[in-house]
N, C-alpha and C positions, 0 to 999 in steps of 0.2 A: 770465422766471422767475428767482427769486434763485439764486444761487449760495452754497452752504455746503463748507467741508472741502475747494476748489478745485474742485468738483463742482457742474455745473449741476442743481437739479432738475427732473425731470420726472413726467410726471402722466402715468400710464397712461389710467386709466381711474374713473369715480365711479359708486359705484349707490346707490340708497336700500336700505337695512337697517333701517328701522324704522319704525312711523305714531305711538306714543306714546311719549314724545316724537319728532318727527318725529328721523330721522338718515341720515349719508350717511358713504359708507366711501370714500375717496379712494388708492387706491393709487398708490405713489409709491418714486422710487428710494432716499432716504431720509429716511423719515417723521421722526423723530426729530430731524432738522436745517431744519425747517419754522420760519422764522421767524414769531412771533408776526402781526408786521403784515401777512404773507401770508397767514393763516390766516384773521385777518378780512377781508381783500381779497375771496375765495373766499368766505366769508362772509354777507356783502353782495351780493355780485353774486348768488349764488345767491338770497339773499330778492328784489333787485329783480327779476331774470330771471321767478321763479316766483310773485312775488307772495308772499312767505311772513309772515304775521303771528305766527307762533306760533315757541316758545323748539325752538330748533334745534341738532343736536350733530352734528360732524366729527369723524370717527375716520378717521386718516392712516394706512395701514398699508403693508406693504414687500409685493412684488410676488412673491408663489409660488416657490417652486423657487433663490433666490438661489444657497442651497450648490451645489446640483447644476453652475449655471451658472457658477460662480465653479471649480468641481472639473476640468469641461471646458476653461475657459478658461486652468488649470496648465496638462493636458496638453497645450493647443494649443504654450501657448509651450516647454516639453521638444520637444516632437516639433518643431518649426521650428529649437529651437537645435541638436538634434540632428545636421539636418540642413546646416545650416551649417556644421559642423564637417567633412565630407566633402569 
């Protein structure tokens, strides 16, 4: 998978979201640093894989609950430096 921002991306998970135009919603660590040529890689494979002849749209989006995890992951490091300080 490419790397963006020194950040590898990753891909959680894909579901179809839609039959007219067909669409698929790709959640990912972050969507936004998706480079183009990966976008159609995913692209392609999905029309070969599934046989798809009809005009098709990927919508890349960020993975639920970021803040929350990102809030937790402060306090982990306070509470560890904390505790290193004893």
């Amino acid at each position: 998978l490419p790397v963006t921002n020194g950040k590898q991306l990753r891909l959680y998970y894909a579901a179809q979201v839609g039959r007219s135009p067909l669409a698929f919603a790709i959640t990912c660590n972050t969507p936004k640093g998706v480079p183009d040529r990966y976008a159609r890689y995913v692209e392609n494979y999905l029309r070969e894989t599934f046989r798809i002849k009809v005009p098709m749209r990927i919508f890349w989006r960020e993975r639920p609950g970021k803040k929350e995890r990102s809030l937790a992951g402060q306090r982990f490091k306070a509470r560890a430096k904390h505790k290193r300080r004893k």
